[in-house]
PDBQT receptor file of N, H, CA, C and O in Angstrom, charges set to zero:
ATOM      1  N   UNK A   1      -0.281 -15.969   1.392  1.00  0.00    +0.000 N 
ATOM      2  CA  UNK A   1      -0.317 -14.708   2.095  1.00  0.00    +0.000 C 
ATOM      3  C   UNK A   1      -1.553 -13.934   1.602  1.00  0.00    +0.000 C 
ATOM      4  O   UNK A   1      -1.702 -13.846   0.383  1.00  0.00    +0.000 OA
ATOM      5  N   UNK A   2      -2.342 -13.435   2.319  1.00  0.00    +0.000 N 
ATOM      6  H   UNK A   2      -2.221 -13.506   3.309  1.00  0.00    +0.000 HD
ATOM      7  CA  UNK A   2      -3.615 -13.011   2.326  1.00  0.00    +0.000 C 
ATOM      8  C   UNK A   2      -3.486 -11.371   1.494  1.00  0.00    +0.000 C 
ATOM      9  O   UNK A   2      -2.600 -10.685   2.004  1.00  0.00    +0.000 OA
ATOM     10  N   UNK A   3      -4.131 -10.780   0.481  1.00  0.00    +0.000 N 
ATOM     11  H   UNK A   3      -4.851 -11.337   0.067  1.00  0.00    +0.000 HD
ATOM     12  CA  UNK A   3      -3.962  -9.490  -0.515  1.00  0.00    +0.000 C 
ATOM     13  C   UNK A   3      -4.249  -8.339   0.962  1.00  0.00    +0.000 C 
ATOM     14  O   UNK A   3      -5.017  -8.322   1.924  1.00  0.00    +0.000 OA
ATOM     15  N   UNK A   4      -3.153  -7.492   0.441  1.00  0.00    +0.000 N 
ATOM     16  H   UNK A   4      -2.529  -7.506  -0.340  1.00  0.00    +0.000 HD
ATOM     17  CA  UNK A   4      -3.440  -6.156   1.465  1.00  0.00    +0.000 C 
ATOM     18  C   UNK A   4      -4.864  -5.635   1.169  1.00  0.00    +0.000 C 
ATOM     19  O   UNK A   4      -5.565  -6.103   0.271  1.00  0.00    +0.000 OA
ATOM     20  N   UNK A   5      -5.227  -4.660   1.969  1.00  0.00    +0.000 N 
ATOM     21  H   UNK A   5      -4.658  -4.280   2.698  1.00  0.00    +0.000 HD
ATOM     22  CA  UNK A   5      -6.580  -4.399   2.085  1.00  0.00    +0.000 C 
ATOM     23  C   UNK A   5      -6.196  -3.057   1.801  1.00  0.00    +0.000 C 
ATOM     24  O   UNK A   5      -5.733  -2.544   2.820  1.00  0.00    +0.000 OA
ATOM     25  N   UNK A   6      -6.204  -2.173   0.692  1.00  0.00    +0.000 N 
ATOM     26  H   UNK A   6      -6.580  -2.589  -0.136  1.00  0.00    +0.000 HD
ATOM     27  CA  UNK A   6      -6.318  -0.489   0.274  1.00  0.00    +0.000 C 
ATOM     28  C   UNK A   6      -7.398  -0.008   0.142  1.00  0.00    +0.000 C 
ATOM     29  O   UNK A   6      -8.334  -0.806   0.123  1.00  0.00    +0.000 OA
ATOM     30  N   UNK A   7      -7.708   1.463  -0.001  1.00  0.00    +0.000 N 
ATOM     31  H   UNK A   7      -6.948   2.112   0.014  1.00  0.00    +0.000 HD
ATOM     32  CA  UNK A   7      -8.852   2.282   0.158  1.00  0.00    +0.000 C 
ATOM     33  C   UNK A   7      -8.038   3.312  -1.053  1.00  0.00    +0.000 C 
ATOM     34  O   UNK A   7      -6.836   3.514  -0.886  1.00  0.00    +0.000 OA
ATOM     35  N   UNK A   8      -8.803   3.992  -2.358  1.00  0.00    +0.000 N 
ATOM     36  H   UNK A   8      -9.780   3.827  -2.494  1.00  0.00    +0.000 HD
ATOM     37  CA  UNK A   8      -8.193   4.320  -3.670  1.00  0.00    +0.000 C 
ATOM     38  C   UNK A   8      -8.575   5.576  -3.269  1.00  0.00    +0.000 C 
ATOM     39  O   UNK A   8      -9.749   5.802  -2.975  1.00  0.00    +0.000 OA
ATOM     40  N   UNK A   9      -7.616   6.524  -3.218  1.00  0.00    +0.000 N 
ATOM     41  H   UNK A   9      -6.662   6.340  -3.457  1.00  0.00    +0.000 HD
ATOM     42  CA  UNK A   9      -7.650   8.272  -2.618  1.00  0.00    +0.000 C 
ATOM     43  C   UNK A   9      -8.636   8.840  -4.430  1.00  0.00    +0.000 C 
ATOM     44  O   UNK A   9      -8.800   8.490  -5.599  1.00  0.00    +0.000 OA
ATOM     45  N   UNK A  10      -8.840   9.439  -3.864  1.00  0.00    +0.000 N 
ATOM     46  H   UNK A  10      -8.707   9.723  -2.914  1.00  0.00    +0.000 HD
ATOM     47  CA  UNK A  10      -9.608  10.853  -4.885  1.00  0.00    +0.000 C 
ATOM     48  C   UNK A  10      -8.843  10.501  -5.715  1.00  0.00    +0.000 C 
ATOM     49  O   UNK A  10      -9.290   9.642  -6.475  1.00  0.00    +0.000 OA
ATOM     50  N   UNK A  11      -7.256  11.013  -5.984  1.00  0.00    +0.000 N 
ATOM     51  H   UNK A  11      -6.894  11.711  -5.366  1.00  0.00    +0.000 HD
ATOM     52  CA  UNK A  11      -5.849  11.028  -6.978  1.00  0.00    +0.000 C 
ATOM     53  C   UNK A  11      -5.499   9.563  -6.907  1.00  0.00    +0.000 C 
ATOM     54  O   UNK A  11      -4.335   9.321  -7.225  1.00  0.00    +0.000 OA
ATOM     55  N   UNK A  12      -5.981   8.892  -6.682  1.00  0.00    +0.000 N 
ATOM     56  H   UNK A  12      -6.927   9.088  -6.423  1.00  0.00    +0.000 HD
ATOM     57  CA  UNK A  12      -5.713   7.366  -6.978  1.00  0.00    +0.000 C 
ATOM     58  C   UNK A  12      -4.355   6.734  -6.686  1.00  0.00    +0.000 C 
ATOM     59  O   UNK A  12      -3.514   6.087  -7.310  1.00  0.00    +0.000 OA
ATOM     60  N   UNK A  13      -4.508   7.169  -5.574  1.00  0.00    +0.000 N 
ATOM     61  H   UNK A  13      -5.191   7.694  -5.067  1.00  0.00    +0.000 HD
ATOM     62  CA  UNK A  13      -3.313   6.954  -4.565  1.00  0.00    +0.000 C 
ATOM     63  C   UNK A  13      -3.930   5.805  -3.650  1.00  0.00    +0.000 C 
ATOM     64  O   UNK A  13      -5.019   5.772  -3.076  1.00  0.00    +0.000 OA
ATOM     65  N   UNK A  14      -2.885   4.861  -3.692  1.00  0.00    +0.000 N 
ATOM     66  H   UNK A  14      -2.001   4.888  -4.158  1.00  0.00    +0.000 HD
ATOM     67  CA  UNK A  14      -3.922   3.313  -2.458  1.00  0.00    +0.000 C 
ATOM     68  C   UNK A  14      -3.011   3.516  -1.578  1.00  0.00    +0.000 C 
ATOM     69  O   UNK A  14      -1.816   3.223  -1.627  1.00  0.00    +0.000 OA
ATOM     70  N   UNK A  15      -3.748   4.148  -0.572  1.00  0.00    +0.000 N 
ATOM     71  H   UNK A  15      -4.718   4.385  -0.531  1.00  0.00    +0.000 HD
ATOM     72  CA  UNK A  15      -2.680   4.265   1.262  1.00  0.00    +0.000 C 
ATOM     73  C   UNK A  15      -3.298   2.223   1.348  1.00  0.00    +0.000 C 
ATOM     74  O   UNK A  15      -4.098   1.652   0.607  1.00  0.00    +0.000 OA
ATOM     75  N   UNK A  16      -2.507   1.663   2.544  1.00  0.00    +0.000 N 
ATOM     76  H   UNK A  16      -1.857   2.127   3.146  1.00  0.00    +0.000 HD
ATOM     77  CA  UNK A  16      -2.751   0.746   2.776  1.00  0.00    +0.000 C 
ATOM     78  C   UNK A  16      -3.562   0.575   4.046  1.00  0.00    +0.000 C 
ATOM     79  O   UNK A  16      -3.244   1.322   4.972  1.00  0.00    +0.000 OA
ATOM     80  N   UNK A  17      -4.628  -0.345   4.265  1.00  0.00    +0.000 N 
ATOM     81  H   UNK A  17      -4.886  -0.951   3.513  1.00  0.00    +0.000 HD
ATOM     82  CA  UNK A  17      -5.051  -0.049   5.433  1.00  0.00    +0.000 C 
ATOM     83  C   UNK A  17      -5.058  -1.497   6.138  1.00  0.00    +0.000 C 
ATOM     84  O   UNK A  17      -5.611  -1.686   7.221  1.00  0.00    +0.000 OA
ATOM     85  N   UNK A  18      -4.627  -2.142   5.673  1.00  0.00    +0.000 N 
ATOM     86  H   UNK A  18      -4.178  -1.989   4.793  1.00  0.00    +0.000 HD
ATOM     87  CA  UNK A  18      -4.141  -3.738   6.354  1.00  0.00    +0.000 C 
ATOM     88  C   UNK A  18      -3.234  -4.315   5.704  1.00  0.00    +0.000 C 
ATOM     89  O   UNK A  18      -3.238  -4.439   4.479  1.00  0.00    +0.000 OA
ATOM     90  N   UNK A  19      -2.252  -4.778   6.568  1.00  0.00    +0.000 N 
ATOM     91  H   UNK A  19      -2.249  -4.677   7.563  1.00  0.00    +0.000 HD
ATOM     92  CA  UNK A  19      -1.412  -5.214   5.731  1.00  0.00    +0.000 C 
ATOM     93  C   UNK A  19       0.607  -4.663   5.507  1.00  0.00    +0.000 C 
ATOM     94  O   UNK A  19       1.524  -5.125   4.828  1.00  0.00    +0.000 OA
ATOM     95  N   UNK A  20       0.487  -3.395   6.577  1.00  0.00    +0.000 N 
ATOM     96  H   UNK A  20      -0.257  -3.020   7.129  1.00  0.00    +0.000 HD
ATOM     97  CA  UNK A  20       1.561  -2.849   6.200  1.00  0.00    +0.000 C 
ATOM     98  C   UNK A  20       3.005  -3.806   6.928  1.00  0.00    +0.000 C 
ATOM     99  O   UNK A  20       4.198  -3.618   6.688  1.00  0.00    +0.000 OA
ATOM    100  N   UNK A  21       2.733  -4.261   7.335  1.00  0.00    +0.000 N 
ATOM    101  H   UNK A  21       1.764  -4.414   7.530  1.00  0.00    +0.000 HD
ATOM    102  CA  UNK A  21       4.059  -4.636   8.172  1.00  0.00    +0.000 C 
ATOM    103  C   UNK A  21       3.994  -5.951   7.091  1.00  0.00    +0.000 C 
ATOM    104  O   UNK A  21       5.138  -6.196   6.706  1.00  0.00    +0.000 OA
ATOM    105  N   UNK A  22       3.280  -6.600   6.664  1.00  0.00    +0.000 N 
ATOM    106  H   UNK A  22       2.351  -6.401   6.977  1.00  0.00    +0.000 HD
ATOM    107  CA  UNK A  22       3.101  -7.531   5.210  1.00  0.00    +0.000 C 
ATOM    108  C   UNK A  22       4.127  -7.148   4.312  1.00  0.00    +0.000 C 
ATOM    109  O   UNK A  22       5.216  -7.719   4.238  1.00  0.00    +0.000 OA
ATOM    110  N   UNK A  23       3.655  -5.859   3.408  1.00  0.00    +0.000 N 
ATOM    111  H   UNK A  23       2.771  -5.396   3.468  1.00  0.00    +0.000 HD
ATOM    112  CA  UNK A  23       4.368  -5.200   2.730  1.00  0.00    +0.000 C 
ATOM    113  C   UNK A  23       5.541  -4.655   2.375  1.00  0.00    +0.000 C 
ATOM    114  O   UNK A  23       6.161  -4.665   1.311  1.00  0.00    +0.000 OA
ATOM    115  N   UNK A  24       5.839  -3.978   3.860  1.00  0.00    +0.000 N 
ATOM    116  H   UNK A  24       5.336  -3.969   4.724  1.00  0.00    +0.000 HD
ATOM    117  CA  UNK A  24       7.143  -3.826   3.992  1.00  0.00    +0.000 C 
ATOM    118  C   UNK A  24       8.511  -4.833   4.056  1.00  0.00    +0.000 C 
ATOM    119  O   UNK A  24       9.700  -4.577   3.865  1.00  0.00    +0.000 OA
ATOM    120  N   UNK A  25       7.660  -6.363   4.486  1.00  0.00    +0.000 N 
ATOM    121  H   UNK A  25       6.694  -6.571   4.641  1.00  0.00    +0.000 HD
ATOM    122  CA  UNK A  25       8.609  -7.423   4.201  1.00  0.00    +0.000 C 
ATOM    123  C   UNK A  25       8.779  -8.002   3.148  1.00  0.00    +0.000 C 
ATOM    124  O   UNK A  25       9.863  -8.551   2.945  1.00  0.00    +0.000 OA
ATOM    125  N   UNK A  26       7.764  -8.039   2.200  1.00  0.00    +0.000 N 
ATOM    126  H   UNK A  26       6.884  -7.593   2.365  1.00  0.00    +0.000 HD
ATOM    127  CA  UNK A  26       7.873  -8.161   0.738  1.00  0.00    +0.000 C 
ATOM    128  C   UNK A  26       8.672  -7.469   0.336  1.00  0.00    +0.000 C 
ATOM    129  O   UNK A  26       9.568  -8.045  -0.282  1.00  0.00    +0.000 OA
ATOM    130  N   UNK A  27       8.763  -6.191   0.438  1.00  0.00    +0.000 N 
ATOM    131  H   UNK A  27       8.035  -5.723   0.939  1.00  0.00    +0.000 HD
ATOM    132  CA  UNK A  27       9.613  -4.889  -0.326  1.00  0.00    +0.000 C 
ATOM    133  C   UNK A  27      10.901  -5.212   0.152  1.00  0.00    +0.000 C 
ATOM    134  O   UNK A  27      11.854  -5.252  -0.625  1.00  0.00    +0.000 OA
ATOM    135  N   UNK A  28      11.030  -5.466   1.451  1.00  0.00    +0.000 N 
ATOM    136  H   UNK A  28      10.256  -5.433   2.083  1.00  0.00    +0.000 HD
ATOM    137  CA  UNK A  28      12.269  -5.321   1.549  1.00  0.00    +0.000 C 
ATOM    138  C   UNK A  28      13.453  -6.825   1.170  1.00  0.00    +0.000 C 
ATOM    139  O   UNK A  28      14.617  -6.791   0.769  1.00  0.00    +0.000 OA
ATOM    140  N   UNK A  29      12.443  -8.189   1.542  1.00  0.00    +0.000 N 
ATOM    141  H   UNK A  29      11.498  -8.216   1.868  1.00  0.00    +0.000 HD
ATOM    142  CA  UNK A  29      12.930  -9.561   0.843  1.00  0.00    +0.000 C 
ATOM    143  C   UNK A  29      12.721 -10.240  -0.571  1.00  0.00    +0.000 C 
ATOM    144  O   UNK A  29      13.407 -11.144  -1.048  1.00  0.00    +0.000 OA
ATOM    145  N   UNK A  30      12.053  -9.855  -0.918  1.00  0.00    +0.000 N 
ATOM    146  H   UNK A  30      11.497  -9.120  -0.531  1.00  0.00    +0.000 HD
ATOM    147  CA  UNK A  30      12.116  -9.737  -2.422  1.00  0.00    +0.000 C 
ATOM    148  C   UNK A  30      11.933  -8.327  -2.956  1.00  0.00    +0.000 C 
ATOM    149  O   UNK A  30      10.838  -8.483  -3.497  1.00  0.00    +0.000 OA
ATOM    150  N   UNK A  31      12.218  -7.198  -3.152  1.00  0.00    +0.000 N 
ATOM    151  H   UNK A  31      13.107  -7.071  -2.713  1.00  0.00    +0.000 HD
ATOM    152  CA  UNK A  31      12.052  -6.548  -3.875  1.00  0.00    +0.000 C 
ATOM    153  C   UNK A  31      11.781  -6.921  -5.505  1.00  0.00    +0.000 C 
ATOM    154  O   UNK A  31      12.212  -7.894  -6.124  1.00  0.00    +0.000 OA
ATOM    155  N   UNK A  32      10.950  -5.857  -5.972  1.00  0.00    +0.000 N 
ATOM    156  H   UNK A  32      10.600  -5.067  -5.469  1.00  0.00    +0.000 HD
ATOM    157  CA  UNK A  32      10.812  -5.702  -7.609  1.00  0.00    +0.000 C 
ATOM    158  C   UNK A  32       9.156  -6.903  -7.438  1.00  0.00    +0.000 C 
ATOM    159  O   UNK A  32       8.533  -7.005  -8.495  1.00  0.00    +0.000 OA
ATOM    160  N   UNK A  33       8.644  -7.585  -6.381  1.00  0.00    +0.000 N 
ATOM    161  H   UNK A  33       9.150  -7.502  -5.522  1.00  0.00    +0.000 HD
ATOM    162  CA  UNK A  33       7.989  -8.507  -6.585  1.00  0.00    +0.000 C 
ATOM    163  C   UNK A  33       6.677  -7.945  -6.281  1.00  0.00    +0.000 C 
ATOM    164  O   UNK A  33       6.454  -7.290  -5.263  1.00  0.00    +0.000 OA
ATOM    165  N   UNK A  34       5.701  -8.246  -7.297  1.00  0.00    +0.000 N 
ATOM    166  H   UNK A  34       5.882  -8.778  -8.123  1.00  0.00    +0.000 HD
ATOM    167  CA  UNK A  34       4.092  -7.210  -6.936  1.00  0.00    +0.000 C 
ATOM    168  C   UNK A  34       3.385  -8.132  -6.130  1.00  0.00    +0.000 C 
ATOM    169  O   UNK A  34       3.328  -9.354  -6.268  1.00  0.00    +0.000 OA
ATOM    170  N   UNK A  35       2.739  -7.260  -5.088  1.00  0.00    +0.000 N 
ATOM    171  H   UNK A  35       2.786  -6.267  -4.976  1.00  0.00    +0.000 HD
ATOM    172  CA  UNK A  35       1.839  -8.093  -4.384  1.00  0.00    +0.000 C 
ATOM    173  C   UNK A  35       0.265  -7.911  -4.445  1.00  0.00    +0.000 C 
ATOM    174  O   UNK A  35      -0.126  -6.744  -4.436  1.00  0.00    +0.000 OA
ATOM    175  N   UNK A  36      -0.709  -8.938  -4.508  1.00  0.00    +0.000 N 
ATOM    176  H   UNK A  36      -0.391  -9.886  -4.516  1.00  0.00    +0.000 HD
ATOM    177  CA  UNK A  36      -1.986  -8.414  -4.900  1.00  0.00    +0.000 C 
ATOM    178  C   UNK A  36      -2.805  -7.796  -3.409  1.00  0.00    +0.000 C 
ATOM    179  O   UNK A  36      -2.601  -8.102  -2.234  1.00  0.00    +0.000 OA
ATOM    180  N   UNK A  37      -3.609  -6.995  -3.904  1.00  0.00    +0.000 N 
ATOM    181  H   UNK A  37      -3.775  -6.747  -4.859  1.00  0.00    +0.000 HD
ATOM    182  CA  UNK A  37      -4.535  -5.879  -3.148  1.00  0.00    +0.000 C 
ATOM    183  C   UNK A  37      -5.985  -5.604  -3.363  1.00  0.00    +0.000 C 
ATOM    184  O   UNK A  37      -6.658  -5.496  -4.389  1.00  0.00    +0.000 OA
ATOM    185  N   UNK A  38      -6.251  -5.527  -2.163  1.00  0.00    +0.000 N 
ATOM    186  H   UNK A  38      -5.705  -5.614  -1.330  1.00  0.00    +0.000 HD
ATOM    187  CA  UNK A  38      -7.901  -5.792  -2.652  1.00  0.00    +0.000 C 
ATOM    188  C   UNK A  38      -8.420  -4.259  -2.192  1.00  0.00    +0.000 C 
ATOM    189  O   UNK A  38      -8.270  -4.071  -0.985  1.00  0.00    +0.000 OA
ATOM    190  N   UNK A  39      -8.811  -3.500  -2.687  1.00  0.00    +0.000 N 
ATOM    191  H   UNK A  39      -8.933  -3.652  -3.668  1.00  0.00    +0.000 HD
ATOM    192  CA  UNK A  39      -9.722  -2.429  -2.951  1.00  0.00    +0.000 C 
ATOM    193  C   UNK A  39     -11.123  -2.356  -2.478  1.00  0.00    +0.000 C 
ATOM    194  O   UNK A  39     -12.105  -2.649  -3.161  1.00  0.00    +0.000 OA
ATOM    195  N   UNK A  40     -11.140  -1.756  -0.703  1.00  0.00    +0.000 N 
ATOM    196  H   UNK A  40     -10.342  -1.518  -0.149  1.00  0.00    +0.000 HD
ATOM    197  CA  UNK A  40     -12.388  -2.076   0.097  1.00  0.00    +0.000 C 
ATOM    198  C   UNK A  40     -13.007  -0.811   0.035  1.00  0.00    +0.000 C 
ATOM    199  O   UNK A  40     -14.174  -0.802   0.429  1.00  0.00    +0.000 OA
ATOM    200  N   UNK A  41     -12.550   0.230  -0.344  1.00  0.00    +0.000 N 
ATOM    201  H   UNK A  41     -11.603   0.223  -0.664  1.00  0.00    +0.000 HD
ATOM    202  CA  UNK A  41     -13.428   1.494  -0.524  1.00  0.00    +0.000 C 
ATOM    203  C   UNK A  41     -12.671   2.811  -1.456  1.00  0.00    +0.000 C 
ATOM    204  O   UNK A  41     -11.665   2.828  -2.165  1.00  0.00    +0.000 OA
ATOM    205  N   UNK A  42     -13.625   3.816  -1.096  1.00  0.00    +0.000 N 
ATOM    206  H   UNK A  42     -14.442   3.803  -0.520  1.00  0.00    +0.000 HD
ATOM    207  CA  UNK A  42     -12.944   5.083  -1.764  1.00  0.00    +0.000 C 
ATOM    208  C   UNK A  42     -12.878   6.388  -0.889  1.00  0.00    +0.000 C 
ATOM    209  O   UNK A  42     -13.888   6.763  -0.293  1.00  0.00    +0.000 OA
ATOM    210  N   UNK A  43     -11.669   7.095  -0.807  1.00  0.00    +0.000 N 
ATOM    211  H   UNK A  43     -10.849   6.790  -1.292  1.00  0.00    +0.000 HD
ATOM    212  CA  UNK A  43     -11.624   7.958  -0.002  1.00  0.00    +0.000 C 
ATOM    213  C   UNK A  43     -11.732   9.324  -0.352  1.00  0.00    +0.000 C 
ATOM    214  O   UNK A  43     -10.840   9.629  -1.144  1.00  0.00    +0.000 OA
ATOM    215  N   UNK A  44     -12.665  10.490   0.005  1.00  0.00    +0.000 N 
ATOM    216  H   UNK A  44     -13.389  10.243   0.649  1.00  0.00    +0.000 HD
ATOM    217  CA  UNK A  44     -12.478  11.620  -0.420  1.00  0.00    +0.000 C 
ATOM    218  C   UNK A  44     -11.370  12.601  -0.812  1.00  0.00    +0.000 C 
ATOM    219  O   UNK A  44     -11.255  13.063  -1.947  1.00  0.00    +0.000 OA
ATOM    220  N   UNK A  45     -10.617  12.863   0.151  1.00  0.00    +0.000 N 
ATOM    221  H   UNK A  45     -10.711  12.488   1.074  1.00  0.00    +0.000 HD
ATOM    222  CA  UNK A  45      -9.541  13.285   0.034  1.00  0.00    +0.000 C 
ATOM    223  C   UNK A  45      -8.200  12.647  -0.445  1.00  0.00    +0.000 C 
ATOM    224  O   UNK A  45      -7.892  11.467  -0.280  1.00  0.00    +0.000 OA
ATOM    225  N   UNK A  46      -7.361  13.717  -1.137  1.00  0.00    +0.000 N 
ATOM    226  H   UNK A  46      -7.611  14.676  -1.271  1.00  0.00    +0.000 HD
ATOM    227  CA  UNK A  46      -6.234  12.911  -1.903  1.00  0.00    +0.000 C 
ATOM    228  C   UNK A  46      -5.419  12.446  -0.519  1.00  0.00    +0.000 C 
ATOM    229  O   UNK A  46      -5.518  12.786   0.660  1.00  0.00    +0.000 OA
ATOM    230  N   UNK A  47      -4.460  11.385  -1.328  1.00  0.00    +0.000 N 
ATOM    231  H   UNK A  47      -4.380  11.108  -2.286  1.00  0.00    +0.000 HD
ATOM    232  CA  UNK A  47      -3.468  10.469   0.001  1.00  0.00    +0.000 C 
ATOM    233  C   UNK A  47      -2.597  10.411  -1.110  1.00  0.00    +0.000 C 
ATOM    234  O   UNK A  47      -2.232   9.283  -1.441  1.00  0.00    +0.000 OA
ATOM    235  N   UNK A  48      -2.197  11.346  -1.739  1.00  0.00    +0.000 N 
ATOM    236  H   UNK A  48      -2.493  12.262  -1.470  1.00  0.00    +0.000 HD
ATOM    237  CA  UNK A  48      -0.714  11.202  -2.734  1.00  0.00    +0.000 C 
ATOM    238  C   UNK A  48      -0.007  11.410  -1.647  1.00  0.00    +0.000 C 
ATOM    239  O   UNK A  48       0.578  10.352  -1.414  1.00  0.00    +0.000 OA
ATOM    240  N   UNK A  49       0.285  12.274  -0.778  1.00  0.00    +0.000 N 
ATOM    241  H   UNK A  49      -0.190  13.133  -0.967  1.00  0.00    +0.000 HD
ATOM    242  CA  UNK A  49       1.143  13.207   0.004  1.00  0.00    +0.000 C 
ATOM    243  C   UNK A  49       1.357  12.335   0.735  1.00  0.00    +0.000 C 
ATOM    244  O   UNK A  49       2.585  12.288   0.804  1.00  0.00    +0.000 OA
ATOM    245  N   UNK A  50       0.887  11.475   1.437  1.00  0.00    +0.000 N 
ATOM    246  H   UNK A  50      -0.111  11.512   1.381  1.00  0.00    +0.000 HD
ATOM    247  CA  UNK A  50       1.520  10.271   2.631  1.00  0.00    +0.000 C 
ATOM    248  C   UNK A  50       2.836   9.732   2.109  1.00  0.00    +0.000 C 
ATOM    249  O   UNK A  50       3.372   9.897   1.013  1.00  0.00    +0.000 OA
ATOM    250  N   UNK A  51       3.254   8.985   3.266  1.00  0.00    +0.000 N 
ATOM    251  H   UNK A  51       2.819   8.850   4.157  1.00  0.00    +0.000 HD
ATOM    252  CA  UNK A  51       4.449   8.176   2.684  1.00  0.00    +0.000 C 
ATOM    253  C   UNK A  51       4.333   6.972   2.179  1.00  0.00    +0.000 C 
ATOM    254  O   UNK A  51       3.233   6.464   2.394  1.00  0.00    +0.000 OA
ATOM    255  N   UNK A  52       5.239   6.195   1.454  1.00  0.00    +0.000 N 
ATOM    256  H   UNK A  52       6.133   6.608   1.279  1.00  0.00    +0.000 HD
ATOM    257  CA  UNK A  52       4.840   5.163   1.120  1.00  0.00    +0.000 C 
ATOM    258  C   UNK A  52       6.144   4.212   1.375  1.00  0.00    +0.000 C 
ATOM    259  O   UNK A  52       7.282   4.657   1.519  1.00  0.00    +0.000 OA
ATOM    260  N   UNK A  53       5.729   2.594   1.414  1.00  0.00    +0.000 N 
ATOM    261  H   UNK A  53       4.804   2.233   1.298  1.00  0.00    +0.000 HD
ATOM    262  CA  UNK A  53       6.527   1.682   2.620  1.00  0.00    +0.000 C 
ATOM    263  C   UNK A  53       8.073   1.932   1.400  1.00  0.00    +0.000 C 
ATOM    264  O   UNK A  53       8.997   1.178   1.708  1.00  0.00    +0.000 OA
ATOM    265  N   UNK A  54       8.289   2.584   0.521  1.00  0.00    +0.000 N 
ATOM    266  H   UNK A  54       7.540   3.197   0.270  1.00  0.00    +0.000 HD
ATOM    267  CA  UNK A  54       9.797   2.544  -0.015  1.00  0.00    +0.000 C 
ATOM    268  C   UNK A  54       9.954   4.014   0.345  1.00  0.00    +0.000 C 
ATOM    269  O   UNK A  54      10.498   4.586  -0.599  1.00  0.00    +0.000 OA
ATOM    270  N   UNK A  55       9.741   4.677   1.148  1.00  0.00    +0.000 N 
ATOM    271  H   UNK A  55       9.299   4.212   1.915  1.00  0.00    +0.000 HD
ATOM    272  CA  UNK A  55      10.383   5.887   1.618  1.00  0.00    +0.000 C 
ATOM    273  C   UNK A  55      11.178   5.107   3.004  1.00  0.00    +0.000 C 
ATOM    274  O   UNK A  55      12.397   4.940   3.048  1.00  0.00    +0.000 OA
ATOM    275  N   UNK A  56      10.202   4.674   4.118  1.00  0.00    +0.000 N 
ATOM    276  H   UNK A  56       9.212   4.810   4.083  1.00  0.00    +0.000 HD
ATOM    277  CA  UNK A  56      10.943   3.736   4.866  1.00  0.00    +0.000 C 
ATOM    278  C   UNK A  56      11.859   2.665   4.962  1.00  0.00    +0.000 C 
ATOM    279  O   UNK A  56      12.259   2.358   6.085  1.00  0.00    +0.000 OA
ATOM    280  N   UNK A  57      12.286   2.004   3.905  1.00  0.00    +0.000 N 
ATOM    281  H   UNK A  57      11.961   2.254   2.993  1.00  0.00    +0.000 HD
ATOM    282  CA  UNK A  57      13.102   1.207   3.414  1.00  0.00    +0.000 C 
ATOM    283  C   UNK A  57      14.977   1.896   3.405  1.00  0.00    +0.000 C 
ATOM    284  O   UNK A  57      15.341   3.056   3.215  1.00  0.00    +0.000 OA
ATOM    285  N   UNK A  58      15.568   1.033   3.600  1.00  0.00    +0.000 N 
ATOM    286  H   UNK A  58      15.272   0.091   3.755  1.00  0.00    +0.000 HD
ATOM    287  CA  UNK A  58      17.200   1.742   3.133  1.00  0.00    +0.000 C 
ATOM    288  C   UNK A  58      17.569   1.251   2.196  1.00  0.00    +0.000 C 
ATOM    289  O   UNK A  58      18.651   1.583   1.710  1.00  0.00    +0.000 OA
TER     290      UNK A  58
């Protein structure tokens, strides 16, 4: 399975920018299991405040 593609916020927050529907099936079929990510840029503004794929999860 190919590493998600993130962009590292100001506050060092990685929103995801490929890859989410990836993620969310990891999280939700294996949980607790890390997946690797590749780091294609840097974004000015903070992205703490977004959601993240375990807010969507039950």
């Amino acid at each position: 399975m190919p590493a998600l593609w993130v962009y590292r916020g100001s506050d060092g927050a990685l929103p995801i920018y490929d890859g989410v529907t990836r993620a969310t099936r990891v999280a939700k079929l294996v949980p607790g299991i890390l997946k690797p990510v590749e780091v294609v840029g840097d974004l000015q503004p903070a992205c703490g405040y977004l959601p993240t794929v375990g807010d969507f999860l039950p």
